[in-house]
C-alpha positions in Angstrom: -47.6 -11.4 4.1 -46.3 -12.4 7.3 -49.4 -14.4 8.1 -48.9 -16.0 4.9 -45.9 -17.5 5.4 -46.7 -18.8 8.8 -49.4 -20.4 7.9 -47.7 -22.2 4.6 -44.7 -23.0 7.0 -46.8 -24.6 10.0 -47.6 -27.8 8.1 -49.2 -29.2 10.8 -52.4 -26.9 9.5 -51.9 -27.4 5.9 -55.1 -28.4 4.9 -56.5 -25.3 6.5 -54.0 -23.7 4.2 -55.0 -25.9 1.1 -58.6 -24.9 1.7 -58.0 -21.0 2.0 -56.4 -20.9 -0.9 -57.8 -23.8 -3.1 -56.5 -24.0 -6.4 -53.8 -21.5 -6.0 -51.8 -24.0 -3.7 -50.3 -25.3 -6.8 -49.2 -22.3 -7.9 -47.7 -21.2 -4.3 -46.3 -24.8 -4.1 -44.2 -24.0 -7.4 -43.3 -20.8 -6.8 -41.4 -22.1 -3.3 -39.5 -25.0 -5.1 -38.5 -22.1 -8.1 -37.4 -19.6 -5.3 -35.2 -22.3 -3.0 -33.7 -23.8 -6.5 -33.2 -20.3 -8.4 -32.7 -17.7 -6.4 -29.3 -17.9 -4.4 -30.6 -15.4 -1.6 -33.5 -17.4 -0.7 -31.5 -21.0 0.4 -33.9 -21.4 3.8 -37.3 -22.8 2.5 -38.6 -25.7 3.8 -38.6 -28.0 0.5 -38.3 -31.5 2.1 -41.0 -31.0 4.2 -43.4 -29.5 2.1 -43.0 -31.9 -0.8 -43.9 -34.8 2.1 -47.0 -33.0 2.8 -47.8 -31.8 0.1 -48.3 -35.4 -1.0 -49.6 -36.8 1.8 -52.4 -34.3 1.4 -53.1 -35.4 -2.2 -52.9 -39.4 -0.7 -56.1 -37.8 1.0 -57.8 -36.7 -2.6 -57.0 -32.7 -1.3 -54.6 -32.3 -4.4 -53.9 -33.9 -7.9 -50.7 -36.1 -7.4 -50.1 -36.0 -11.2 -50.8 -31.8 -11.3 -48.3 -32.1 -8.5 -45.3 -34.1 -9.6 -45.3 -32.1 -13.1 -45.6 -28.8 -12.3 -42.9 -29.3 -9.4 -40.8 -30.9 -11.3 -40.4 -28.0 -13.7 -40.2 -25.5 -10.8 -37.0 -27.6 -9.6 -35.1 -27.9 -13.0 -36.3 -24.2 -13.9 -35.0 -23.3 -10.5 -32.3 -24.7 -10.7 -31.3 -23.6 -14.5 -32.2 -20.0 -13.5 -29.3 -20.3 -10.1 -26.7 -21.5 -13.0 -27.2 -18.8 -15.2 -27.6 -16.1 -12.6 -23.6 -17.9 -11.3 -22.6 -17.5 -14.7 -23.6 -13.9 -15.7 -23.3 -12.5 -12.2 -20.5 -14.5 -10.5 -19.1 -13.6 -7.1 -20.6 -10.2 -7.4 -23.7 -11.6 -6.1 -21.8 -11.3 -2.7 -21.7 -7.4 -2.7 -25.4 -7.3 -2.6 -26.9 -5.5 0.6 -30.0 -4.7 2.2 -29.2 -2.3 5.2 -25.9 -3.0 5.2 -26.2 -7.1 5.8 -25.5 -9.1 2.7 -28.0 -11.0 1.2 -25.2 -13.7 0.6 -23.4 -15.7 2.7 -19.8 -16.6 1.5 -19.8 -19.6 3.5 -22.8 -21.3 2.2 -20.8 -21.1 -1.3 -17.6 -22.8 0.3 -19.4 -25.7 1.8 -21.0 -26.2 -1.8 -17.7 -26.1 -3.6 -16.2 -28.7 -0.8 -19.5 -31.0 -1.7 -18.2 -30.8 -5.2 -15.3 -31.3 -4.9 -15.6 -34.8 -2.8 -18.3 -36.0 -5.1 -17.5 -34.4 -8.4 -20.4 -34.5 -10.8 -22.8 -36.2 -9.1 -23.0 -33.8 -6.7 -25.7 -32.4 -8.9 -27.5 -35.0 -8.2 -26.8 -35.4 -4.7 -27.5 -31.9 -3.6 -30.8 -32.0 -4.1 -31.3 -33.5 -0.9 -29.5 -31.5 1.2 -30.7 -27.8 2.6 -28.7 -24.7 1.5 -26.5 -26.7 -0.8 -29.0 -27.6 -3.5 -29.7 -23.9 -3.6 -25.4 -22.9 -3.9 -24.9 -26.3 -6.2 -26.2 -24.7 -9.4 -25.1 -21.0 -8.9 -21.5 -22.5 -8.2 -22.1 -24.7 -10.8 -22.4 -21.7 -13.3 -19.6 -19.5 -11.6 -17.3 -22.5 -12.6 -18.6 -22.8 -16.3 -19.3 -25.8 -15.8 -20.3 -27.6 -19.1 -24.7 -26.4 -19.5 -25.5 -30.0 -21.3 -24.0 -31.8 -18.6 -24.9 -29.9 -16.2 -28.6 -29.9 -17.3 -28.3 -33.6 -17.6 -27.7 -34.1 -14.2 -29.7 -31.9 -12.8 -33.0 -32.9 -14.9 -32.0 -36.9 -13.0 -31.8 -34.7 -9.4 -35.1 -32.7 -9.9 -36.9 -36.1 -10.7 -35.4 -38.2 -8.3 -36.1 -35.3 -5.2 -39.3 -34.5 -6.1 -40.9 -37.9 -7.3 -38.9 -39.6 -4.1 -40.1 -37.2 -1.2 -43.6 -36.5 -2.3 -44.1 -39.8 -3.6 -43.0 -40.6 0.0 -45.7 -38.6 1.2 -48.2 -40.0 -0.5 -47.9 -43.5 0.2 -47.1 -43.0 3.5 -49.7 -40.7 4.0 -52.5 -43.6 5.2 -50.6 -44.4 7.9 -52.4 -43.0 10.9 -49.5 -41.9 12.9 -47.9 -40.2 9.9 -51.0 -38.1 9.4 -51.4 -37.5 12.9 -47.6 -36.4 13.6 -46.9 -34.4 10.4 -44.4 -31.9 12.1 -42.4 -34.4 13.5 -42.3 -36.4 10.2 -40.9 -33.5 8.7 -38.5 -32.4 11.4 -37.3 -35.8 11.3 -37.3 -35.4 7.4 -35.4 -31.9 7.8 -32.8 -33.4 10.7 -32.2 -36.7 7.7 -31.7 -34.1 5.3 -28.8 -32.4 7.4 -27.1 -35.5 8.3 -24.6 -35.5 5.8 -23.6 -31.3 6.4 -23.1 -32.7 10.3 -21.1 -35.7 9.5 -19.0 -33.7 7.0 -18.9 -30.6 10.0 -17.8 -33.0 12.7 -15.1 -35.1 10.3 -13.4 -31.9 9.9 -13.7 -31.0 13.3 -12.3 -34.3 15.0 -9.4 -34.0 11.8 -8.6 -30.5 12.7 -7.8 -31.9 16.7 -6.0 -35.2 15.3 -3.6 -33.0 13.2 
């Protein structure tokens, strides 16, 4: 299992991986984007990067770009739909779950996502899809507030379209540019570091406010 992972995660040998596991890619593909989205103790998958190379590797006929875009676009929204009910029938107790005495959740991760709310009100919805950790809180806290399910869903139907078509869209055009192919990791390590950006901004904004008051 262990094996497994590495090799999904070290995308610098994904076609290796696509060709191990052939038409069963798809399925692993969706079932990464459902657990990041829907399940609140799972917020550390790579998604950025994966959708980038994921579609540079069907720019190179290795996938369907069509199979692609649909069936990970319904892994994001059901994801994502799954996190807002899980925040609306379990609620904070999701924070006294252990596993040898560690919890699973982080009480933190749920406070920067109610701060990202709470600047960008509902659009944050939207937003959060592109950044790590808080597109996985987004929807749980989303639920824990009650927040309206048709608006919610609204929103969160434009997100999963615009994150999924944008990056492995992104991916696939890009991906006959030689460099591109030949520098995958640090594509998406520069995709993971653009992703962060605004968590980093907002952490040092409150940092060089705490010193000014």
């Amino acid at each position: 299992m262990i094996e497994f992972f590495h090799q999904l995660f070290d995308l610098q040998n994904f076609g290796t991986f696509i060709n191990t596991y052939e038409n069963y890619i798809y399925v692993i593909l969706f079932l990464v984007i459902f657990v990041e989205t829907g399940l609140v103790i799972m917020p550390f998958l790579p998604g950025d990067s994966l959708l980038f190379t994921a579609g540079l590797f069907a720019a190179s006929g290795h996938l369907s770009i069509a199979l692609l875009l649909s069936l990970l676009v319904f892994a994001a929204i059901l994801g994502d739909n799954v996190n807002y009910w899980i925040g609306r029938k379990i609620g904070l107790n999701v924070f006294n779950w252990k596993i040898r005495g560690r919890q699973l959740v982080k009480p933190i991760y749920l406070e920067k996502t109610e701060a990202f709310f709470e600047k960008n009100g509902v659009k944050a919805i939207i937003m959060a899809r592109f950044v790590p950790f808080v597109r996985t809180f987004t929807p749980f806290a989303a639920g824990i507030g009650k927040m309206n399910y048709r608006k919610f869903f609204l929103f969160d139907v434009i997100g999963g379209f615009l994150w999924i078509f944008g990056l492995t869209l992104a991916g696939y055009f890009l991906g006959g540019i030689d460099w591109i192919k030949e520098n995958i990791e640090k594509v998406c390590l520069g995709i993971i570091f653009i992703s962060l950006l605004p968590m980093i901004i907002s952490f040092l904004k409150s940092k060089f406010t705490k010193k000014d008051v």
